[in-house]
Structures are given as structure tokens and as C-alpha cells.
mmCIF file of the C-alpha atoms, coordinates in Angstrom:
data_MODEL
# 
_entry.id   MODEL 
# 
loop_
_atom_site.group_PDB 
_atom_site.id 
_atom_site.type_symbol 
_atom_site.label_atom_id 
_atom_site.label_alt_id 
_atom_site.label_comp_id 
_atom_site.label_asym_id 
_atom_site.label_entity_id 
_atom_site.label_seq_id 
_atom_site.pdbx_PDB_ins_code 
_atom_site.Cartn_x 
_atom_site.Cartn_y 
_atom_site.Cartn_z 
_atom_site.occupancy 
_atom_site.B_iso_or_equiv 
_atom_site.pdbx_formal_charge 
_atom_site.auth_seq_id 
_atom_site.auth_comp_id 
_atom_site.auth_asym_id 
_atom_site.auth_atom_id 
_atom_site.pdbx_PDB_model_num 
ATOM 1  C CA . UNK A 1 1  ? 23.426  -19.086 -3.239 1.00 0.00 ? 1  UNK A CA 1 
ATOM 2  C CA . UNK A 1 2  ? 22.972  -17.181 0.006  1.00 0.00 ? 2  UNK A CA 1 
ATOM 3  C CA . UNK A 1 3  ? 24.583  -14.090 -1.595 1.00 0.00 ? 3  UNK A CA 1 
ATOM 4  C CA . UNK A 1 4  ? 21.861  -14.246 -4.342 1.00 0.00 ? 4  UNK A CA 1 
ATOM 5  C CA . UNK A 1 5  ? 19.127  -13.952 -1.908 1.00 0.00 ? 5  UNK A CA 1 
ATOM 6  C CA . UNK A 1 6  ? 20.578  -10.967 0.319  1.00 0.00 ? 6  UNK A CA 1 
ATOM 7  C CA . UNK A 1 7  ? 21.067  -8.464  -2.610 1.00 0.00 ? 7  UNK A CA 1 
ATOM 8  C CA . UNK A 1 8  ? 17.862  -9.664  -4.234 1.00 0.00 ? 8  UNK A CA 1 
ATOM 9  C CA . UNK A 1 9  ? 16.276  -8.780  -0.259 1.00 0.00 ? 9  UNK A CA 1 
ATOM 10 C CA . UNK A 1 10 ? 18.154  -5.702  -0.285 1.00 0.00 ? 10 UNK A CA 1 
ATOM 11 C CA . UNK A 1 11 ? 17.209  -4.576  -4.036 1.00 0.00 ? 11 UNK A CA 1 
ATOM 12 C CA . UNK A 1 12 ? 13.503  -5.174  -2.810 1.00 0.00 ? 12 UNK A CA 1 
ATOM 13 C CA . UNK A 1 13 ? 13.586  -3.383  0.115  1.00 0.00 ? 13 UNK A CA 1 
ATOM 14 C CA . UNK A 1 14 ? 15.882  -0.094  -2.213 1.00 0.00 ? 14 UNK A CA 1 
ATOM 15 C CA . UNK A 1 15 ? 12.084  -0.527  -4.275 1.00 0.00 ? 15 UNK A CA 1 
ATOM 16 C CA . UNK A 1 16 ? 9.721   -0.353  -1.529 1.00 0.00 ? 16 UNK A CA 1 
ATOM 17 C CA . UNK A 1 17 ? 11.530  2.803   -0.469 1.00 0.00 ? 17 UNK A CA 1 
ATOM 18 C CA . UNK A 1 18 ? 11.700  4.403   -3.559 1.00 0.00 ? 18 UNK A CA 1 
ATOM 19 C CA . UNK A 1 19 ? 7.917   3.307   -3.918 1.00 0.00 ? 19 UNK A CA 1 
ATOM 20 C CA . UNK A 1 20 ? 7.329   5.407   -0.773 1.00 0.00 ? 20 UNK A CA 1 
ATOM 21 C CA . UNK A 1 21 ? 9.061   8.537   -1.349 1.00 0.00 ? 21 UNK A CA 1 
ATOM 22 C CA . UNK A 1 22 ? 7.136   8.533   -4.527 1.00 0.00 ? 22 UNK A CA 1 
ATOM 23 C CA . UNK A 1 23 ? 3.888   7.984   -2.954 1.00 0.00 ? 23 UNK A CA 1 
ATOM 24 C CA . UNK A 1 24 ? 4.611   10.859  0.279  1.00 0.00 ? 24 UNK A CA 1 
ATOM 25 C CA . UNK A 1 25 ? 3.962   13.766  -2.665 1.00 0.00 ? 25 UNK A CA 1 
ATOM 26 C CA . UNK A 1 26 ? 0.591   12.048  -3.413 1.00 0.00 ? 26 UNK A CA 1 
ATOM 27 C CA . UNK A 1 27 ? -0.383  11.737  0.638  1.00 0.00 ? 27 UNK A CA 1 
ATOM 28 C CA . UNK A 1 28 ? 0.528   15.641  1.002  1.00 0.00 ? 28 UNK A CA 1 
ATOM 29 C CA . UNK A 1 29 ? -1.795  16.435  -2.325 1.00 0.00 ? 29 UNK A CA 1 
ATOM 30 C CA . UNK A 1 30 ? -4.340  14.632  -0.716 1.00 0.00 ? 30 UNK A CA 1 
ATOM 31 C CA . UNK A 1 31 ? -4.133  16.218  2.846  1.00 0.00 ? 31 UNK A CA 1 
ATOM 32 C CA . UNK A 1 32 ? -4.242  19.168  0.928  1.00 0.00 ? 32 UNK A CA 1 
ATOM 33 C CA . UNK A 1 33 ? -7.245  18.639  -1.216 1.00 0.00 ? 33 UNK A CA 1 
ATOM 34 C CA . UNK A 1 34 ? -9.179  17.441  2.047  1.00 0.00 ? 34 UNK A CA 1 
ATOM 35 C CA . UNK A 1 35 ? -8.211  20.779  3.430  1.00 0.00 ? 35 UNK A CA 1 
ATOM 36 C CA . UNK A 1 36 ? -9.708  22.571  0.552  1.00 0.00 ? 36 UNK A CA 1 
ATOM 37 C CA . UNK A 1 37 ? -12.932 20.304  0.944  1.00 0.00 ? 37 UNK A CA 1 
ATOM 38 C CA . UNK A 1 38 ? -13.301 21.273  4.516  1.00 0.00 ? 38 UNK A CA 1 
ATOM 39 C CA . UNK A 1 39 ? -12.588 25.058  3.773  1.00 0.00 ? 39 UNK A CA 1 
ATOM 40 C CA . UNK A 1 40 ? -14.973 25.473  0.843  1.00 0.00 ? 40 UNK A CA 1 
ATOM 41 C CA . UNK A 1 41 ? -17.708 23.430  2.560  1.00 0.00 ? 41 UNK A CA 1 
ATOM 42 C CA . UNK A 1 42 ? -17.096 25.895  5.818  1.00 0.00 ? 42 UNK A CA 1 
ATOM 43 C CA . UNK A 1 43 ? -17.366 28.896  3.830  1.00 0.00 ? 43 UNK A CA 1 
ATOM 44 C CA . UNK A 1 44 ? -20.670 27.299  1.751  1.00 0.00 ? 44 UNK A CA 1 
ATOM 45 C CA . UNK A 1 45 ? -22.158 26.958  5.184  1.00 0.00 ? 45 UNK A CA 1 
ATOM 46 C CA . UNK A 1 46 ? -20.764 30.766  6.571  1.00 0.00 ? 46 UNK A CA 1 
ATOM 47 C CA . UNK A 1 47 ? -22.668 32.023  2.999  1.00 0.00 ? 47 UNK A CA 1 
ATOM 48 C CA . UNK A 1 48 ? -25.656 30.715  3.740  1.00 0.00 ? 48 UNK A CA 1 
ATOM 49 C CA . UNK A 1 49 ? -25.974 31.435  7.604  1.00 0.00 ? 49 UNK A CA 1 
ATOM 50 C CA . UNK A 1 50 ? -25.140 35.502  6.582  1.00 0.00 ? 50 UNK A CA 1 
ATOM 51 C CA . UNK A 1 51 ? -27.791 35.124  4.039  1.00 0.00 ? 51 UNK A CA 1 
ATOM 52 C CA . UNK A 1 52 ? -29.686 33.690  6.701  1.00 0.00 ? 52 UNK A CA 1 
ATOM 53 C CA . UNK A 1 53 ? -29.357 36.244  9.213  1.00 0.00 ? 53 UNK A CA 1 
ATOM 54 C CA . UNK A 1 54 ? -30.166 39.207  6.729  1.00 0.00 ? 54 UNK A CA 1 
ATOM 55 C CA . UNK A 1 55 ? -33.415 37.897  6.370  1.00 0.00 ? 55 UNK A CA 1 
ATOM 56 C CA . UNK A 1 56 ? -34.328 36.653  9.739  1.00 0.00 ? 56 UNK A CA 1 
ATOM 57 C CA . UNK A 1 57 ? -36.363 38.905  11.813 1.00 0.00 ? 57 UNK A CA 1 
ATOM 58 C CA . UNK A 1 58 ? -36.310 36.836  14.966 1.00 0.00 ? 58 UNK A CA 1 
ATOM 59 C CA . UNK A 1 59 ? -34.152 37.611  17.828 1.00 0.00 ? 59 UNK A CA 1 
ATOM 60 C CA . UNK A 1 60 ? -33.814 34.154  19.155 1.00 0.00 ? 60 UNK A CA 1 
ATOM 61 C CA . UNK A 1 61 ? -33.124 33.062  15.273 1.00 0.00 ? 61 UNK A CA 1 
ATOM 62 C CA . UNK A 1 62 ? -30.289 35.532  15.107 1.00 0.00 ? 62 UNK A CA 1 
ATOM 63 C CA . UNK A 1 63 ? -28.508 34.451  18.239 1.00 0.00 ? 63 UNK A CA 1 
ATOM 64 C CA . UNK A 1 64 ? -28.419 31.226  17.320 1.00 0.00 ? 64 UNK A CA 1 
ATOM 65 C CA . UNK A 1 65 ? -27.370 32.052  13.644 1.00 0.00 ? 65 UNK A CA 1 
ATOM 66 C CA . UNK A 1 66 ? -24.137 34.257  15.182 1.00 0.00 ? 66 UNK A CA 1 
ATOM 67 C CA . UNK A 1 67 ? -23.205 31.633  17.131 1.00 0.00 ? 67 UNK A CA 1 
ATOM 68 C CA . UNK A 1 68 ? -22.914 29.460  14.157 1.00 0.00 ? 68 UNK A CA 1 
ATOM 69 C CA . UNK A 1 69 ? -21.335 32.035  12.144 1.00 0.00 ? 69 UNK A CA 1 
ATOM 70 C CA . UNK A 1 70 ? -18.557 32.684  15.480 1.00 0.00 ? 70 UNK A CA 1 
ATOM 71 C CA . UNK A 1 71 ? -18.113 28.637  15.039 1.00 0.00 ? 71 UNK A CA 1 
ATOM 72 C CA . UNK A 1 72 ? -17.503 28.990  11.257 1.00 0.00 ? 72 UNK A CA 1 
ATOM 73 C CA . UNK A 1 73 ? -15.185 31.317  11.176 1.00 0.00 ? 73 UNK A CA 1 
ATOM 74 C CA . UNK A 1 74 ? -13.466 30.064  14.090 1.00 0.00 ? 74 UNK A CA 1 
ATOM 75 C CA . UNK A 1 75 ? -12.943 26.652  11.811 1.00 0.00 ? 75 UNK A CA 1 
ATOM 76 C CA . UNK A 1 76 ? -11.702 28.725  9.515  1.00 0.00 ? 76 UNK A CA 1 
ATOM 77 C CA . UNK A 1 77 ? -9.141  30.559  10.653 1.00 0.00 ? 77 UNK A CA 1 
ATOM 78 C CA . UNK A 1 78 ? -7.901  27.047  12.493 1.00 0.00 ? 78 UNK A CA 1 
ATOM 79 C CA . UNK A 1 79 ? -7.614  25.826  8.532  1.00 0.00 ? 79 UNK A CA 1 
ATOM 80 C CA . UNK A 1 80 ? -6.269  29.181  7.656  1.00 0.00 ? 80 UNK A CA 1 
ATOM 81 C CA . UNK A 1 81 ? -3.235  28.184  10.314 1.00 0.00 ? 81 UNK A CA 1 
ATOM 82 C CA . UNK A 1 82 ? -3.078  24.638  8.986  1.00 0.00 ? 82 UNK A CA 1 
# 
């Protein structure tokens, strides 16, 4: 009866690893698909401070608009590396 158990135990556990190599593709999709959330909401946010900056005639405005832009693109290249 003991024998029954152990390969039973050890069939389960064979499952619950297959189970998670199949699920580590699905983790990496979804790392990936938060990347591209992060990247497209960056460069939404990059569009919009350049648009910005072509139409503000305020000095103080445009520094503070290039440093966001410097920021911005600095995120991006760190997801570009990623």
C-alpha cells in the first residue's frame, strides 16, 4: 500500500512541474507586455511634452519641460536595455 502512495506523490509532483514549465512562457509574455505598457506610455508622455515645448513661450516652462523630456528618454533607453 505504501508503494501506491509514493508513485502517486511522485506522479503529482512530475504534474506540478510540467504545470510550471508550461506556465514560465506565459510569465515571460507577460513581463514582456508590461514592458511594452511602460514603453508606449513613456513615449505618449515624451509626445506630448515636445508638443509642449514647441508651443511654450516661457523660459521657466521650457526648463522644466527638458528636464522631463531628459527623464523620459532616460526611461527609455533603460527599457531599450531591458
Amino acid at each position: 500500500m505504501a508503494r501506491g502512495w509514493e508513485s502517486k506523490s511522485v506522479e503529482s509532483q512530475m504534474e506540478d512541474r510540467q504545470d510550471e514549465r508550461e506556465a514560465s512562457p506565459a510569465r515571460v509574455a507577460g513581463r514582456d507586455l508590461e514592458l511594452e505598457r511602460q514603453r508606449y506610455s513613456l513615449e505618449l508622455s515624451r509626445r506630448r511634452i515636445q508638443s509642449e515645448l514647441a508651443a511654450t513661450q516661457s523660459s521657466l516652462r521650457r526648463a522644466s519641460l527638458e528636464q522631463a523630456l531628459k527623464y523620459l528618454e532616460g526611461e527609455l533607453a533603460k527599457l531599450g536595455q531591458a
